[in-house]
Every structure is written in C-alpha cells, then in structure tokens.
N, C-alpha and C positions, 0 to 999 in steps of 0.2 A: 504494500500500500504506500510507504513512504517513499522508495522508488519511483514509483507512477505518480507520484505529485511532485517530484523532483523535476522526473521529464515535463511534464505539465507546466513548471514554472520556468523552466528553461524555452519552452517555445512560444510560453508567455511574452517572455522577454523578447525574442528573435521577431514574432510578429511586430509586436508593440516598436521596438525600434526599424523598422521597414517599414509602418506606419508614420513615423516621425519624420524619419527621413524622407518618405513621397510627398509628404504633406507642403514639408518647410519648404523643398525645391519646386513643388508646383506651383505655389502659393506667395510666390516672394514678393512684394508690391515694388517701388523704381527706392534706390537709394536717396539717401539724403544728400550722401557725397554728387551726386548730379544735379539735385538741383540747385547745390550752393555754386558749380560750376556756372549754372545757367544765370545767374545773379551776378558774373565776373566777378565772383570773391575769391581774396587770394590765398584765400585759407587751404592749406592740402592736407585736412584730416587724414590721409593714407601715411603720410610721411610723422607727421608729430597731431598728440592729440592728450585732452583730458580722458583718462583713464576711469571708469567707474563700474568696479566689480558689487553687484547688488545680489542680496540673498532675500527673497520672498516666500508669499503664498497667497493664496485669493483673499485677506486677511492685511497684508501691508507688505511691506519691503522695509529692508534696512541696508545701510551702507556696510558692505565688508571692509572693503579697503576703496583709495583710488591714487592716481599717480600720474605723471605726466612720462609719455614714450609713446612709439611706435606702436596703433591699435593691431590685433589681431584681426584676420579677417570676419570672423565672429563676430568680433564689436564692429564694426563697419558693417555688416549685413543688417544688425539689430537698430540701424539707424535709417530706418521706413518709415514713411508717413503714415499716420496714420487712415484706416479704410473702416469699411461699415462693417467687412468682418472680424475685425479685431475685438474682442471679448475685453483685451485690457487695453489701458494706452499709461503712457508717462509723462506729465508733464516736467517741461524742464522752467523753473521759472529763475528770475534775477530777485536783485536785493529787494526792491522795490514791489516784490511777489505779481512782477508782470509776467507773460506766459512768451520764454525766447522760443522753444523746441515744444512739438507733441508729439510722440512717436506711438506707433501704433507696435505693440506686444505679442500680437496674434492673443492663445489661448495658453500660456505655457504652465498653467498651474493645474491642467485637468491631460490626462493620461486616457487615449480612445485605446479600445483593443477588443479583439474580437477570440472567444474562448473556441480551443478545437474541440469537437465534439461536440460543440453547441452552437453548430454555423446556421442554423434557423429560428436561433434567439437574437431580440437586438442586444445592439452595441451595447459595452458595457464598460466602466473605467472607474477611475478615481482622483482625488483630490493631490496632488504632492507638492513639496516644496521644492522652488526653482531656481539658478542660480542664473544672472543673466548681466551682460558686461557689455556698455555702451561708452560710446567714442564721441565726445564734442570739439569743438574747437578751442585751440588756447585760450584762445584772446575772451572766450565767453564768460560772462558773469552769472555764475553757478552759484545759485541760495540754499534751494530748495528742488527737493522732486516728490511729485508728487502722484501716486497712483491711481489710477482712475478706472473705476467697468465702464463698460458700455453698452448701453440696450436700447436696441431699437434706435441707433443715433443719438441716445442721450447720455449726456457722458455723467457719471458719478463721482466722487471724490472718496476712496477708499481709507488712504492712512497718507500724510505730507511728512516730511522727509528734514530738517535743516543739516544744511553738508557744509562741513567744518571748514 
C-alpha cells in the first residue's frame, strides 16, 4: 500500500510540473522590459536591476531578501503587465504611495493537477506557498509592494509590503 502511494505521489509530481510548465510558456503576456524600450528609456533592466526575492501565499507576501545585480531571467519574465487572467497582481508603488509598476502574477499560489486513475473526475489542486523574484529598474523609487487579487477586473488589496 505505501509503495502504490509513493508511485502515486511521484506522478503526482511529474504531471503537476508539465502542467506548470505548459501553462507558464503558453500563457506568457509581452514583457515589461519592451515596453520601457518603447518609451526610449535608457534603462537596461537585462544588464543591472533592483533585485527582489518575495516569499508569499494567497494570504500576503513578505520580502526575503533584495539587492542590486544582474536579474535572472526568471525575474525578467515575472515583469508582465498585468491581464484579466491574472488571479494576483503587484503593485509597485513610491514614497508618496503612488502606483510606479502593476505587474500581473498569473495564479502562483494554487497548484492545478489532475489525479491518475481518476481522469473523469474534475481538476483538483491546492493552496501553497510561492517564492517569486522581480527585477525593476535602478533608478526606481521603491516604498512599498503591494499585493492585490483580482476578480472579474476588480483589483483587491490583499496584504502592503514597506521595503527597507
């Protein structure tokens, strides 16, 4: 029996992550880094950028760390505008708690997967905690971040953020 729930959580897994990954790459919106191109700004977040590693859950975010260097490509992908499908978004605001950045999150706090042996029951998933690392530009003035759902086009304000 514990065998066969071993296998079971192992193809758990292998689905659920071929799931993630179809999703992320079908579903990618245009980066941020193009449209600051489109604006002639001479900022080149690829090259140097504020660094901001966040740990979450559909609940708030807090700041793990952040730093000034070279983004990952990761942090660069996670810098999308926000869309209608997006479940969360980020507000990026300044000192003056005006809104610089909204970047749209997708859904990262909820886990889709489909059980074997149970391919004519619906989807089924759960809640988890998410770690997620965005890239701005130097020169920005960083306060606060703030996380927001969104339903039906209406944005909420989940838990705000002040970043040291």
């Amino acid at each position: 029996m514990g065998n066969k729930l071993g296998k079971m959580v192992k193809i758990f897994y292998i689905v659920f992550t071929l799931v993630i990954s179809v999703s992320i790459s079908a579903n990618m919106p245009p980066l941020l880094k193009q449209d600051l191109d489109k604006a002639n700004s001479a900022l080149e977040i690829e090259e140097m950028a504020k660094i901001y590693n966040l740990s979450g859950n559909r609940f708030g975010i807090s700041i793990e760390n952040s730093k000034i260097g070279k983004p990952t490509k990761a942090a660069i992908k996670n810098m999308k505008l926000l869309t209608p499908s997006d479940k969360y978004a980020l507000s990026i605001l300044d000192s003056d708690k005006k809104e610089i950045f909204l970047i749209g999150l997708g859904d990262p706090f909820y886990i889709h997967a489909q059980h074997i042996d149970y391919e004519e029951s619906d989807f089924f998933g759960g809640y988890i905690d998410a770690n997620i690392e965005i890239a701005l530009p130097i020169d920005t003035d960083v306060s606060y971040l703030v996380l927001l759902s969104q339903d039906d086009k209406i944005l909420k304000k989940i838990r705000e953020v002040k970043v040291n």
